[in-house]
C-alpha positions in Angstrom: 58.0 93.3 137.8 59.9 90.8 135.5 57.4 88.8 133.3 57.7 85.1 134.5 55.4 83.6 131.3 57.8 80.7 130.2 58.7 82.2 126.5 57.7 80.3 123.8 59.8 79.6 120.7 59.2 77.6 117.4 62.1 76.3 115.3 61.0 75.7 111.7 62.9 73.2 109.5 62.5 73.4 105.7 63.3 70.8 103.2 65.6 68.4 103.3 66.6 69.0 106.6 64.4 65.7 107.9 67.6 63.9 106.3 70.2 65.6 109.2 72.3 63.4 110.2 72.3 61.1 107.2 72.6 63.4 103.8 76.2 65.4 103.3 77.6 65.1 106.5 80.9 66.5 105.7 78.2 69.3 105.7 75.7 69.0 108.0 77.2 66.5 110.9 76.1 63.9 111.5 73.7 64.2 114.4 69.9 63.5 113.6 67.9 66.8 114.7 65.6 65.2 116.9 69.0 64.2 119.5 69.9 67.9 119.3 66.2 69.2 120.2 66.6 66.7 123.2 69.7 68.2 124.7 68.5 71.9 123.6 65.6 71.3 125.2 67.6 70.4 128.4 70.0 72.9 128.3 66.8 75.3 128.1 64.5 74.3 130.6 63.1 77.8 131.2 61.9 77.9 127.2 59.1 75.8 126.1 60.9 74.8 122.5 58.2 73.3 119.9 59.8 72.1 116.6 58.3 71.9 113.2 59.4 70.4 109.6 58.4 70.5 106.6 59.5 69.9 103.2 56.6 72.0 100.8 56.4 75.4 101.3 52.7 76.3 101.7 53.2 74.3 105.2 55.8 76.9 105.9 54.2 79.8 105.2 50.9 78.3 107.5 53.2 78.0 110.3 54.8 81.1 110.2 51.2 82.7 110.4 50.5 80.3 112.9 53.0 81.1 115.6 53.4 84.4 114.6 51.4 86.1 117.0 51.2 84.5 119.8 55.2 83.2 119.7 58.1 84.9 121.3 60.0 83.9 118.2 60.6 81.9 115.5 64.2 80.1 115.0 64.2 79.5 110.6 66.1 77.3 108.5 64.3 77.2 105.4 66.9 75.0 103.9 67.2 75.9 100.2 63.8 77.8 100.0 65.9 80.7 101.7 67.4 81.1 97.8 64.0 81.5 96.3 61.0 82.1 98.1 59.8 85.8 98.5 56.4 84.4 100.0 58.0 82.9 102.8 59.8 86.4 103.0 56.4 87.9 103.2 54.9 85.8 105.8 57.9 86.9 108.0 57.3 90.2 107.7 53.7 89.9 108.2 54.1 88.6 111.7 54.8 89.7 114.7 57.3 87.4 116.0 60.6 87.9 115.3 62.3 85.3 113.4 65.8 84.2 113.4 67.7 82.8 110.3 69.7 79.7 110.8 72.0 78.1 108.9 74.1 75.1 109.7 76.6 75.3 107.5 78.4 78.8 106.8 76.3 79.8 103.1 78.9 82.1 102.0 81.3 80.0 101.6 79.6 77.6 99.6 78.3 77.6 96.0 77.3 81.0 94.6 73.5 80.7 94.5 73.5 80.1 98.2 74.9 83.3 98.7 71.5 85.2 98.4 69.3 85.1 100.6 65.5 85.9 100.2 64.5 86.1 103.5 67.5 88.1 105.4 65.7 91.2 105.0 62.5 90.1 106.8 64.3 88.6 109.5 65.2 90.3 113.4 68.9 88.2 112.3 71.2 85.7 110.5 72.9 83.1 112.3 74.9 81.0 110.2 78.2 78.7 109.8 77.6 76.9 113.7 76.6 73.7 113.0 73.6 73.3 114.8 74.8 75.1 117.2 73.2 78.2 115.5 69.8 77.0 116.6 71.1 77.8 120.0 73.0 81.1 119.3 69.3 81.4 117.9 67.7 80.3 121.1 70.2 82.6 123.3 69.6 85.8 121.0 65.9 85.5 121.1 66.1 85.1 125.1 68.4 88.1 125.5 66.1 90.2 123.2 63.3 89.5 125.4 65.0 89.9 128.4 66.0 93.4 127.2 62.6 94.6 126.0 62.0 93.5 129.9 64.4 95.1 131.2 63.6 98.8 129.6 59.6 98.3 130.1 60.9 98.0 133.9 63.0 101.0 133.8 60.4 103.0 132.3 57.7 102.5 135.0 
């Protein structure tokens, strides 16, 4: 029988990324997050979607240990601590949750240091280049995941 528990997902902004919508917008549009959420939200009703920020680190790293067990994911963008934090690398791979990394703007093709990223390994995937529409290609992979796992626990029974 198909697990009907509405899934629970946590996106996780890092710093600077309070500022969407405002800062570099040639970048990063020039829609505030919190008007995306809304429509993501609507356009997943089935998905209970809580949303976090923060711009220190520490935070980060508390609220990937917080939702990490008990979450059916985690969508990422750790804005430019994704270029230099190996303890936010090994929070994600302490957890049980898989995490998605997002990335509104397509990383390789901007300066050199962005290229790297700390956290890649750790993570179930990379979504990147979207606009913020990679938190929903984030959204959409996390759902089909789950709906997998469901699917092969059924057809092992």
């Amino acid at each position: 029988m198909k697990d009907e528990k509405q899934m629970k997902i946590l996106i996780l902004n890092g710093p600077n990324l309070n500022l969407l919508g405002i800062r570099e917008r040639a970048v990063y549009g020039d829609t505030p997050f919190e008007v995306f959420l809304e429509g993501l939200r609507q356009r997943h009703p089935e998905v209970s979607l809580d949303y976090y920020h923060s711009n220190h680190e520490g935070v980060l790293i508390d609220k990937i240990h917080e939702a990490g067990f008990s979450y059916d994911g985690i969508v990422l963008n750790a804005g430019g601590y994704t270029h230099t934090s190996v303890a936010l690398a090994d929070a994600i791979a302490a957890v049980t949750a898989p995490v998605v990394e997002v990335h509104i703007s397509n990383t390789a093709k901007r300066e050199p240091f962005r290229h790297l990223s700390c956290l890649t390994a750790a993570c179930r995937g990379v979504i990147a280049g979207f606009g913020l529409f990679s938190y929903e290609l984030a959204v959409l992979a996390l759902k089909n995941r789950r709906d997998a796992v469901n699917i092969q626990e059924e057809n092992a029974r």
